[in-house]
C-alpha atoms as a printed R data frame, in Angstrom:
    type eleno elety resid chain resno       x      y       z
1   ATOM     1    CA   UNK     A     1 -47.573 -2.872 -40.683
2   ATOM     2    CA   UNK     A     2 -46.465 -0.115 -38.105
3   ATOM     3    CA   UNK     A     3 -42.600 -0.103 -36.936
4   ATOM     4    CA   UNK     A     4 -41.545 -2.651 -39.424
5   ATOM     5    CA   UNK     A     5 -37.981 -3.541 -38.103
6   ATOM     6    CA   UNK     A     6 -37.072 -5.409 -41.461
7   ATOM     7    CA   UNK     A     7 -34.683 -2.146 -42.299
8   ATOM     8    CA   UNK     A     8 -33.959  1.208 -40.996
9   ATOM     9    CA   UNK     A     9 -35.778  2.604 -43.912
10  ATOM    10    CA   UNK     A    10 -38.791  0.390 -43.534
11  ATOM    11    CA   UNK     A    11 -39.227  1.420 -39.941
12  ATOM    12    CA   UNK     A    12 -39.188  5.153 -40.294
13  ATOM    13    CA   UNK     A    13 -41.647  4.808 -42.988
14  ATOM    14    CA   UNK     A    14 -43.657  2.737 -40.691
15  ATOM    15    CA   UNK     A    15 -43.502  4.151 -37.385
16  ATOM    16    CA   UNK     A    16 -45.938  4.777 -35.152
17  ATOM    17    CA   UNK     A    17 -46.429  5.652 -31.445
18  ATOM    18    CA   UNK     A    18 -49.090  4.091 -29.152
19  ATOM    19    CA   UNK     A    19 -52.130  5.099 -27.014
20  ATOM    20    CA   UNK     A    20 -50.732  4.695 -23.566
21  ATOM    21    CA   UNK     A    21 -53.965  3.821 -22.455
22  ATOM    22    CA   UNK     A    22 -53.552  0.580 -24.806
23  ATOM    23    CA   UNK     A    23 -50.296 -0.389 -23.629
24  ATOM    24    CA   UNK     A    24 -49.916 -3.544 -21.534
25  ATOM    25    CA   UNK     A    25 -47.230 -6.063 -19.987
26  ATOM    26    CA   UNK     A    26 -44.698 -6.914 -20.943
27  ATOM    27    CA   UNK     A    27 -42.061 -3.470 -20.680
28  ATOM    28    CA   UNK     A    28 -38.809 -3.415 -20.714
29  ATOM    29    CA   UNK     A    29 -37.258 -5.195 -17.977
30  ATOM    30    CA   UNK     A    30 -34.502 -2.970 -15.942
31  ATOM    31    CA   UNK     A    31 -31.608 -3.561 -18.576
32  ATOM    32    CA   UNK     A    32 -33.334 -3.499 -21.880
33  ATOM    33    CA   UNK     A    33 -34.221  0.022 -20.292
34  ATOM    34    CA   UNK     A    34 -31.004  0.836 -19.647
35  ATOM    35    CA   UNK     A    35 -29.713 -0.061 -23.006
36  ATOM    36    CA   UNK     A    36 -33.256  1.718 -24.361
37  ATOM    37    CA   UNK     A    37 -32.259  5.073 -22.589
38  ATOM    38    CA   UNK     A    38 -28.475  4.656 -23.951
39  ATOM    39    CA   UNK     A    39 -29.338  4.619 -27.277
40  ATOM    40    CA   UNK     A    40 -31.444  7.696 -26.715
41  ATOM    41    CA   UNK     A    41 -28.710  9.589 -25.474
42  ATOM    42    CA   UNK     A    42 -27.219  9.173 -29.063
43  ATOM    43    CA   UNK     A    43 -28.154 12.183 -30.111
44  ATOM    44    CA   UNK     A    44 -27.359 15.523 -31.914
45  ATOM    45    CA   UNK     A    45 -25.980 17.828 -28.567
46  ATOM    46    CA   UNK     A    46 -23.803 20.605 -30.027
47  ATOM    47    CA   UNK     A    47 -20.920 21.338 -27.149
48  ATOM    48    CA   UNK     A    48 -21.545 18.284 -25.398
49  ATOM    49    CA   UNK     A    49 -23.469 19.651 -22.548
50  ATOM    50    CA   UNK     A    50 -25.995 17.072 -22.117
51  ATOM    51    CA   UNK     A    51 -29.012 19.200 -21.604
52  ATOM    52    CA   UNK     A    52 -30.957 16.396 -21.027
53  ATOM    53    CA   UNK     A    53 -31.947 13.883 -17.898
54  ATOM    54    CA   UNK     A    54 -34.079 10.925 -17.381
55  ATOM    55    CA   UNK     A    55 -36.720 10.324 -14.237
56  ATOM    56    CA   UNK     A    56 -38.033  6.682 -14.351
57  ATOM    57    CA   UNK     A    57 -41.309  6.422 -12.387
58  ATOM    58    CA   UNK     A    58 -41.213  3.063 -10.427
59  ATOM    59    CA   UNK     A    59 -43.610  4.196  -7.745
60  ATOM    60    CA   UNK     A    60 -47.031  4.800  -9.279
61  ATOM    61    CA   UNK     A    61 -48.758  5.382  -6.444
62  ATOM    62    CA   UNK     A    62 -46.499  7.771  -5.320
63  ATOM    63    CA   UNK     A    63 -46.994  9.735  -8.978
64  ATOM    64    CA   UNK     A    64 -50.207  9.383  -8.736
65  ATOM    65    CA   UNK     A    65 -50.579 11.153  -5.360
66  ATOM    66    CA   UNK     A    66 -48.268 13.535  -6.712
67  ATOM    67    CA   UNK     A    67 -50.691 14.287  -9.958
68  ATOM    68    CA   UNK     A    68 -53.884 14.233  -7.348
69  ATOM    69    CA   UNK     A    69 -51.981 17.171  -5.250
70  ATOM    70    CA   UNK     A    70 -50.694 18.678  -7.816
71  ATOM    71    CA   UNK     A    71 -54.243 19.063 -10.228
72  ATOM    72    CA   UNK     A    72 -56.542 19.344  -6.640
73  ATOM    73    CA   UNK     A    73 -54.463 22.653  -6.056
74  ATOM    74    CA   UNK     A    74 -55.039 24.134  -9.073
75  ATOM    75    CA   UNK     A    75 -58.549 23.174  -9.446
76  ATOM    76    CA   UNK     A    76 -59.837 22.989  -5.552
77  ATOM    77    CA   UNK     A    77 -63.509 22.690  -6.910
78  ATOM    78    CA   UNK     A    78 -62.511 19.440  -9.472
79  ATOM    79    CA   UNK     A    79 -65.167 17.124  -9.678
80  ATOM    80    CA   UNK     A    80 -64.072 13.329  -8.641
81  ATOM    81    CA   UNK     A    81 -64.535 12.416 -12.286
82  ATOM    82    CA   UNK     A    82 -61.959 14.960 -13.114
83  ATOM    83    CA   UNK     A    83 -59.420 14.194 -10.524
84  ATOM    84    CA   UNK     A    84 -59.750 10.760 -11.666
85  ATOM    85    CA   UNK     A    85 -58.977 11.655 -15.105
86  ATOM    86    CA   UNK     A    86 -55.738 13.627 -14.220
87  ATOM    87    CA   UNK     A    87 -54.239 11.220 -12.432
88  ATOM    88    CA   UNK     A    88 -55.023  8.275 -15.119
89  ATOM    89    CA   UNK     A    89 -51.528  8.569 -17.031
90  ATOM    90    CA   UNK     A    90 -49.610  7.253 -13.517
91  ATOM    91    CA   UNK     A    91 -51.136  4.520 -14.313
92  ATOM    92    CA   UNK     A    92 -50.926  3.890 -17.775
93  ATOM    93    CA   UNK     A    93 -48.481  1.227 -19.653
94  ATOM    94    CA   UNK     A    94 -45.861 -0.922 -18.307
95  ATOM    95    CA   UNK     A    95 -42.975  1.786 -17.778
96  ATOM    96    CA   UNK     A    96 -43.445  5.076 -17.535
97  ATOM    97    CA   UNK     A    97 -40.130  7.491 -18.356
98  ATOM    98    CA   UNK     A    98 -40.012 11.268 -17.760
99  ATOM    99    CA   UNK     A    99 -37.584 13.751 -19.993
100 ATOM   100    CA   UNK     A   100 -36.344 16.388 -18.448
101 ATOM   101    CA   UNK     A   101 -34.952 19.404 -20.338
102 ATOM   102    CA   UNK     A   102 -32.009 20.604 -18.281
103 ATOM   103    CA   UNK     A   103 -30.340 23.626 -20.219
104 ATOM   104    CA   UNK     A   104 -27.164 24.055 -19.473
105 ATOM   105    CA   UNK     A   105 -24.719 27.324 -18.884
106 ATOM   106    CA   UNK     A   106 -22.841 28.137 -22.551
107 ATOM   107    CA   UNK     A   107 -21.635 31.006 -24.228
108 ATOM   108    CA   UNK     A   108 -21.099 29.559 -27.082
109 ATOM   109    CA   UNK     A   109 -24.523 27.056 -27.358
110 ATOM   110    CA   UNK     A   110 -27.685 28.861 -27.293
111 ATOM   111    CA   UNK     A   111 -30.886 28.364 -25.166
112 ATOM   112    CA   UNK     A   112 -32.481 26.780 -28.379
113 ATOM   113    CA   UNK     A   113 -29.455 24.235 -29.716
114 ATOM   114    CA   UNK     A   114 -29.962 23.120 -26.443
115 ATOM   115    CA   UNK     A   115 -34.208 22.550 -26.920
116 ATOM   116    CA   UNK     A   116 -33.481 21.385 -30.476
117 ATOM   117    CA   UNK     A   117 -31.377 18.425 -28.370
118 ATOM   118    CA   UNK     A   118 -33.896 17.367 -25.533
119 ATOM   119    CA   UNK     A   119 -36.129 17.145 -28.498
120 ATOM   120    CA   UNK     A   120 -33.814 14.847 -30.397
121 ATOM   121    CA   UNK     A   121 -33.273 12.851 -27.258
122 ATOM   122    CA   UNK     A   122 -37.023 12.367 -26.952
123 ATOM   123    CA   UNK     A   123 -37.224 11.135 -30.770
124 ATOM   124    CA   UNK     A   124 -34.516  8.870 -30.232
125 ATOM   125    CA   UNK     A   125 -35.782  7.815 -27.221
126 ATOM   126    CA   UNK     A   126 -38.680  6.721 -29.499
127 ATOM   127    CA   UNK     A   127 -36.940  5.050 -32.375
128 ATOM   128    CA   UNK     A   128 -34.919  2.525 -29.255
129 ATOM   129    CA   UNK     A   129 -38.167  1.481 -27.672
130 ATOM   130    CA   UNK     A   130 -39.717  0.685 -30.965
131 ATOM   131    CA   UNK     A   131 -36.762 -1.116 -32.267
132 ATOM   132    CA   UNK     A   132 -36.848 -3.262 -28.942
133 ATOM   133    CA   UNK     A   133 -39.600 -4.124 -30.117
134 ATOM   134    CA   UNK     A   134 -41.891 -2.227 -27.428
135 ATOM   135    CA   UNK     A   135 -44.456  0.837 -28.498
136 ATOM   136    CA   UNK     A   136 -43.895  3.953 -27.102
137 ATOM   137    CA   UNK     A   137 -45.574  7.248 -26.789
138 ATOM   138    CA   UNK     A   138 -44.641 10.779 -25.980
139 ATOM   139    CA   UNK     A   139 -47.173 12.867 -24.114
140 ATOM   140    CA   UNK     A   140 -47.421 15.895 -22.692
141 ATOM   141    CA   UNK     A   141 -49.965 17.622 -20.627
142 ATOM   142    CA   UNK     A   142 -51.350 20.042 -18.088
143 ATOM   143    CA   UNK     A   143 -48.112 18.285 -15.637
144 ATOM   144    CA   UNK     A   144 -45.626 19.325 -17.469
145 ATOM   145    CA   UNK     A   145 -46.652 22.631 -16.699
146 ATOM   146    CA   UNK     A   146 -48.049 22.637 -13.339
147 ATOM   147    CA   UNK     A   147 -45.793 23.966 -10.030
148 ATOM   148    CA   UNK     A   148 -46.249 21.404  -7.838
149 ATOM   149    CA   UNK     A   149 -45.016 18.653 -10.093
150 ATOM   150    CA   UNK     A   150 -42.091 20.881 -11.710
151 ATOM   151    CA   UNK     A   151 -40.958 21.362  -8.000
152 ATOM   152    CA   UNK     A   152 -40.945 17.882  -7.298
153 ATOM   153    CA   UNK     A   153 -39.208 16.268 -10.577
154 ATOM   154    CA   UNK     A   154 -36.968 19.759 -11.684
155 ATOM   155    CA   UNK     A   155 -34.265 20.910 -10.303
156 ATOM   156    CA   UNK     A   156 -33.269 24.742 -10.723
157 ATOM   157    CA   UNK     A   157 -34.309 25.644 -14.432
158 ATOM   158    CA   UNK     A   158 -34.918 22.361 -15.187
159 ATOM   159    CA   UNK     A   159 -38.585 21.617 -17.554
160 ATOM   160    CA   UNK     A   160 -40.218 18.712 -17.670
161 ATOM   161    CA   UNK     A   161 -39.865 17.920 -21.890
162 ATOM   162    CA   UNK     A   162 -42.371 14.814 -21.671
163 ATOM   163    CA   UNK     A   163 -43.841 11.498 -20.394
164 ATOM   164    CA   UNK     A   164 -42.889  8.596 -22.354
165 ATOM   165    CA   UNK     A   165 -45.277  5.812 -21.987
166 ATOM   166    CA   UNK     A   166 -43.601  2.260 -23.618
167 ATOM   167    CA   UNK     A   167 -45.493 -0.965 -23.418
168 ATOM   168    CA   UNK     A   168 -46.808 -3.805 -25.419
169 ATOM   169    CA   UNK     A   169 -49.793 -2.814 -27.736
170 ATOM   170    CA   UNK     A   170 -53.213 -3.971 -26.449
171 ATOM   171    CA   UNK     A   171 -54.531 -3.314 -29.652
172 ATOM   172    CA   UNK     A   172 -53.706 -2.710 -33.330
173 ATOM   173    CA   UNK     A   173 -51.824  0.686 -33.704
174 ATOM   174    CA   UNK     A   174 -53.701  2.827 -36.293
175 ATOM   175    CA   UNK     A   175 -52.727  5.442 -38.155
176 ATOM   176    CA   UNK     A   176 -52.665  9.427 -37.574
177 ATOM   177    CA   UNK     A   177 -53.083 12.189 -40.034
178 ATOM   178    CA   UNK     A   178 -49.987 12.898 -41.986
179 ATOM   179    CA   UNK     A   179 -49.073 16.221 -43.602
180 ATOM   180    CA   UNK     A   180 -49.209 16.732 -47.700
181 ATOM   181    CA   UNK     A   181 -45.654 16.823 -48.122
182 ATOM   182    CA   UNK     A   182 -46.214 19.828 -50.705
183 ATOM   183    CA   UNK     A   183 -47.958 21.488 -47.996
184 ATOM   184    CA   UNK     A   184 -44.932 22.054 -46.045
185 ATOM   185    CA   UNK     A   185 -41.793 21.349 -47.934
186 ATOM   186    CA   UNK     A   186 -40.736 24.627 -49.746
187 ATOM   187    CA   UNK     A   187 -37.395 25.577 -52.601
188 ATOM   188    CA   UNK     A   188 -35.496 28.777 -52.103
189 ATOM   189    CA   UNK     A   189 -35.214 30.927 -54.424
């Protein structure tokens, strides 16, 4: 069983993100999301700077247009087929939620402390929707890279850190390739 919410140890030995593609109704309604995105901002954040922000994506449409200008642009001979395919995660799962790293000015915090954050934020972010009892997954793509939509969700240095897709599973979750634990876990000396 994937995300088993019978202890905090069972579930992180269990869990599992979704396929957004496999993710249906019902999401979290407006404040189970609220309380979902709160519990994400429990994080690790050396200095308190918060170098973090949320964009939820109620309009689909209106991301989906943005994901059709954005990827016709940058590929002005795309086939239908492949316009199609870019702008298929605007409409994937229930709720869609973007991360956005949003470093903030320190002397004393480094650049990275602050990436280290964003990145616990977006595990976190995780661990809430799946112990609401919701699936989510956290993609990222050729948008979070692309001009047209950094200009539109960023502000100033601002990157977009993911999309996180959460939903009700469609289908049975199934697992992933796991690392040897020996492969990567190392003494010193």
């Amino acid at each position: 069983m994937f995300n088993d919410l019978s202890s905090v140890t069972a579930y992180l030995e269990s869990r599992r993100s979704g396929k957004p593609r496999d993710m249906v109704a019902p999401g979290p309604d407006a404040a189970k999301l609220n309380l979902i995105l709160q519990t994400a901002m429990r994080t690790p954040d050396h200095g308190k700077l918060f170098p973090w922000r949320f964009v939820e994506i109620t309009d689909r449409s209106a991301f989906a247009d943005l994901l059709k200008t954005a990827f016709c642009a940058a590929n002005p001979d795309a086939r239908p087929a492949q316009i199609e395919a870019a702008i298929a995660p605007a409409h994937m799962a229930p709720t869609l939620i973007l991360l956005i790293f949003a470093p903030q000015p320190s002397l004393k915090i480094p650049l990275w402390e602050q990436e280290m954050s964003v990145g616990a934020v977006g595990m976190n972010l995780l661990h809430a929707v799946h112990a609401h009892g919701f699936v989510g997954s956290w993609i990222t793509g050729w948008a979070n890279y692309d001009p047209v939509v950094h200009a539109a969700l960023c502000q100033d240095d601002e990157k977009m850190a993911g999309m996180f897709f959460i939903g009700t599973p469609a289908l049975a979750l199934e697992e992933r390739p796991r690392p040897v634990p020996s492969d990567i876990i190392r003494a010193w000396p």
